[in-house]
C-alpha positions as a Markdown table, in Angstrom:
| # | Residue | x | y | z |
|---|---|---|---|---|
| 1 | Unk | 17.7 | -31.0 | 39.6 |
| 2 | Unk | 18.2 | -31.7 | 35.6 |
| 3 | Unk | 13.8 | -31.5 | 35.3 |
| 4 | Unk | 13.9 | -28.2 | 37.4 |
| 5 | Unk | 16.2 | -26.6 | 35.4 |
| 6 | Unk | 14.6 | -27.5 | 32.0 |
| 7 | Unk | 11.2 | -26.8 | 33.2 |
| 8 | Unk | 12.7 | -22.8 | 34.5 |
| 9 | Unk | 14.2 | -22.8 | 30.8 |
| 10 | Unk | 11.2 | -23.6 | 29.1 |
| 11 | Unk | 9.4 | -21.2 | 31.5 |
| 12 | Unk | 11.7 | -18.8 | 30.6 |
| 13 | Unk | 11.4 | -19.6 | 26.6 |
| 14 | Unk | 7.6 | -19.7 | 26.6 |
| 15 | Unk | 7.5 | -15.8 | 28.3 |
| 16 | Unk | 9.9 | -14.5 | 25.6 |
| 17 | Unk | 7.5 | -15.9 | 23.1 |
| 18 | Unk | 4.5 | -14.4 | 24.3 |
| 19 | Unk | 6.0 | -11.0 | 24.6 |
| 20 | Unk | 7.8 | -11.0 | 21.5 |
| 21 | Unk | 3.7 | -12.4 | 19.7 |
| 22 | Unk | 2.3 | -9.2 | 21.8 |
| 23 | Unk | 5.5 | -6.7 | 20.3 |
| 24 | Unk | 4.8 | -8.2 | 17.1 |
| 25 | Unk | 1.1 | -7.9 | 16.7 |
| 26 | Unk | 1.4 | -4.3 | 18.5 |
| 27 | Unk | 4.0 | -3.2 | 15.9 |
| 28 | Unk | 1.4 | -4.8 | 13.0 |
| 29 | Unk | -1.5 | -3.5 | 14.3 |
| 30 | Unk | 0.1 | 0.4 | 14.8 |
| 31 | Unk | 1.9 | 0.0 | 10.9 |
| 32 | Unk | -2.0 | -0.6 | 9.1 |
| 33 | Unk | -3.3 | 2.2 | 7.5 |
| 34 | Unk | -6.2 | 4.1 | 9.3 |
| 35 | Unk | -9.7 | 4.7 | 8.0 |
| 36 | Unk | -8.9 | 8.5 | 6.4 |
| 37 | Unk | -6.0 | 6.5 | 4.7 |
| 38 | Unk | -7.5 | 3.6 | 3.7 |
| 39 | Unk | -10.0 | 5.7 | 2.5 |
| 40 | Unk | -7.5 | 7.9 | 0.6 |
| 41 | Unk | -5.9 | 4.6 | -1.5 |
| 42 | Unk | -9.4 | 3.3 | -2.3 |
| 43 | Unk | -10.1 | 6.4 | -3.9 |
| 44 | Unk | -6.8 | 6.2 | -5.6 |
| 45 | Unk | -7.5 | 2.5 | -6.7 |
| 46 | Unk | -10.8 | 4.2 | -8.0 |
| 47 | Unk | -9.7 | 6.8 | -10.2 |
| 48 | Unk | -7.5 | 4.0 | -11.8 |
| 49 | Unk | -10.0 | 1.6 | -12.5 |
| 50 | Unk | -12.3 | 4.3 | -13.7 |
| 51 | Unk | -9.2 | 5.8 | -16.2 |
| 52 | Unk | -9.9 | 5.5 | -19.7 |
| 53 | Unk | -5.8 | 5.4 | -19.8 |
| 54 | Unk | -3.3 | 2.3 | -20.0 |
| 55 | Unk | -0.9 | 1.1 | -17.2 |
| 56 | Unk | 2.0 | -0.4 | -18.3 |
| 57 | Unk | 3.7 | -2.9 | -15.9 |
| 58 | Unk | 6.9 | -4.3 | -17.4 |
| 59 | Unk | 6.3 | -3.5 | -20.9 |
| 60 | Unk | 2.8 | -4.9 | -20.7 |
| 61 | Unk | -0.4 | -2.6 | -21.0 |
| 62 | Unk | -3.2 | -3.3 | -18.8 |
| 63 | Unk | -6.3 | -1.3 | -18.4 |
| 64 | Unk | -7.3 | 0.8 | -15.3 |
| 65 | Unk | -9.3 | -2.3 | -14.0 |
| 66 | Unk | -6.9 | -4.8 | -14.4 |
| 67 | Unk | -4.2 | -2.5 | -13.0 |
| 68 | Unk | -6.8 | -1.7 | -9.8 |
| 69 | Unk | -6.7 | -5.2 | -9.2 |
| 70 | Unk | -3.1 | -5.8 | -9.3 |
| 71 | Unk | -2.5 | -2.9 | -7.2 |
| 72 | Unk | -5.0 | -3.9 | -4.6 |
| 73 | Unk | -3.2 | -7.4 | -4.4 |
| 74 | Unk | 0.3 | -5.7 | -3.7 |
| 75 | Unk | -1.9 | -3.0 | -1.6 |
| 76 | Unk | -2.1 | -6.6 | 0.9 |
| 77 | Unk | 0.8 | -7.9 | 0.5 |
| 78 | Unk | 2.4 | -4.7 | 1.8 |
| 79 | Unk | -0.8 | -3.6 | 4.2 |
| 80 | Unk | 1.4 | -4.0 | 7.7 |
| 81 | Unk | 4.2 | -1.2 | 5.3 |
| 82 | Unk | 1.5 | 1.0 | 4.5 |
| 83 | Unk | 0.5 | 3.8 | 7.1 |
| 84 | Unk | 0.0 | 6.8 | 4.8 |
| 85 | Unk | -0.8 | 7.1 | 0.7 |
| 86 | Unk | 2.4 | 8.2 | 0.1 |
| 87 | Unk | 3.8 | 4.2 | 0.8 |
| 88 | Unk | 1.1 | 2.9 | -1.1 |
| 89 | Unk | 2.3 | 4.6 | -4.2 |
| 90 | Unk | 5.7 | 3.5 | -3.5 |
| 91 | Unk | 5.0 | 0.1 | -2.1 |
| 92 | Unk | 2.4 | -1.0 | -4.9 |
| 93 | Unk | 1.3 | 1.5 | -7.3 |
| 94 | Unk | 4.8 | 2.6 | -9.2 |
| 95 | Unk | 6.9 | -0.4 | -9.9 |
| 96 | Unk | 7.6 | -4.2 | -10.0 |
| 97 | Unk | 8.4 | -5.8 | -7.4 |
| 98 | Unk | 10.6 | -8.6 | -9.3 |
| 99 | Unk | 11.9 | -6.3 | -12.2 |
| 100 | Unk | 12.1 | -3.3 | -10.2 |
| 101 | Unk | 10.7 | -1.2 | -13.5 |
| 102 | Unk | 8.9 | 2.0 | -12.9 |
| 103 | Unk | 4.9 | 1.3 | -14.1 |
| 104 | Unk | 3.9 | 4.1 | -16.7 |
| 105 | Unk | 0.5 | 5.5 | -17.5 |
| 106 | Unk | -0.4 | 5.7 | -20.9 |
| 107 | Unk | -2.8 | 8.4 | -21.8 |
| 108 | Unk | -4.5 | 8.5 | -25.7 |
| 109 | Unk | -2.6 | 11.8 | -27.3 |
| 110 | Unk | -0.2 | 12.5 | -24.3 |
| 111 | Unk | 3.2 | 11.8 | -23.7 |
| 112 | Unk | 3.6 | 8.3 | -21.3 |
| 113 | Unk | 3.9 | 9.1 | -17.4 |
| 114 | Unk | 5.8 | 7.7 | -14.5 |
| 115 | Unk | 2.9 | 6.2 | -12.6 |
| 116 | Unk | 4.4 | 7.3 | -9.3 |
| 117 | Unk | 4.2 | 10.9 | -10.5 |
| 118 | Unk | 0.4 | 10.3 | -12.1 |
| 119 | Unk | -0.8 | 9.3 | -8.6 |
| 120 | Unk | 1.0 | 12.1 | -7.0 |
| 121 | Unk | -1.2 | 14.0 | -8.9 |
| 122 | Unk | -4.0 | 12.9 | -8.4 |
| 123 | Unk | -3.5 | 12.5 | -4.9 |
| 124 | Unk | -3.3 | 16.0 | -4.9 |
| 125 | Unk | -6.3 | 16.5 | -6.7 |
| 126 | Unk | -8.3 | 14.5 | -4.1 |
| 127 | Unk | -6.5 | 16.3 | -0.8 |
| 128 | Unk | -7.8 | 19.7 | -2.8 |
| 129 | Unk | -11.2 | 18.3 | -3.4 |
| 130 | Unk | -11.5 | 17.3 | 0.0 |
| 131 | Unk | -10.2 | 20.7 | 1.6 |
| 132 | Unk | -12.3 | 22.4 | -0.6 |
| 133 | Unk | -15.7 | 20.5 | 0.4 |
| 134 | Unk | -14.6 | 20.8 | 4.2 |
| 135 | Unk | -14.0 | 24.2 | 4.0 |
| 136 | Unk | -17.2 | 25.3 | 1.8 |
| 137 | Unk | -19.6 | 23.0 | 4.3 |
């Protein structure tokens, strides 16, 4: 009677594992970016590594290349997070993680900018360009 029981618990045990893998991996797969965003950060990882300008991550200046590939690094960390550009800015791209200071962008002759904002903008800028080459094709 005692081996029935255990082997109707363990039964039991192994089902609730599976379906709590299959909710798991459903609720990681449907939390990844998709392809347009994905698309959208890399372009936003771009525009930094191509920046002539500084990033500045708790009090330390980096340039755009070395500040692409931090940001890509947290980009992974915090992939299953991420579902729209919008998170990746907050998640990765506008402060630390284990100081919790904002990252600036430091621009030659112009005042320093909250990185948050600075990718906002040019967020913006790439939604426009995009609208604009969609709409003129």
């Amino acid at each position: 009677m005692k081996q029935r029981a255990f082997h109707y618990t363990l039964q039991v045990t192994l089902q609730l594992i599976g379906a709590v893998a299959v909710l798991a991996t459903a609720l990681a797969v449907h939390a990844t970016p998709d392809r347009a965003v994905a698309a959208q950060i890399e372009q936003l990882l771009d525009r930094v590594r191509q920046s002539p300008c500084q990033f500045e991550r708790n009090g330390d200046a980096h340039s755009g290349v070395g500040a692409a590939k931090h940001m890509a690094t947290k980009y992974q960390h915090f992939r299953d997070d991420i579902t729209t550009a919008e998170d990746f800015i907050r998640l990765a791209a506008s402060k630390s993680e284990l100081t919790g200071k904002p990252y600036w962008v430091l621009c030659l002759g112009q005042p320093p900018v909250l990185s948050a904002d600075w990718f906002a903008d040019v967020l913006t800028q790439l939604r426009a360009s995009v609208f604009l080459v969609t709409t003129a094709s």
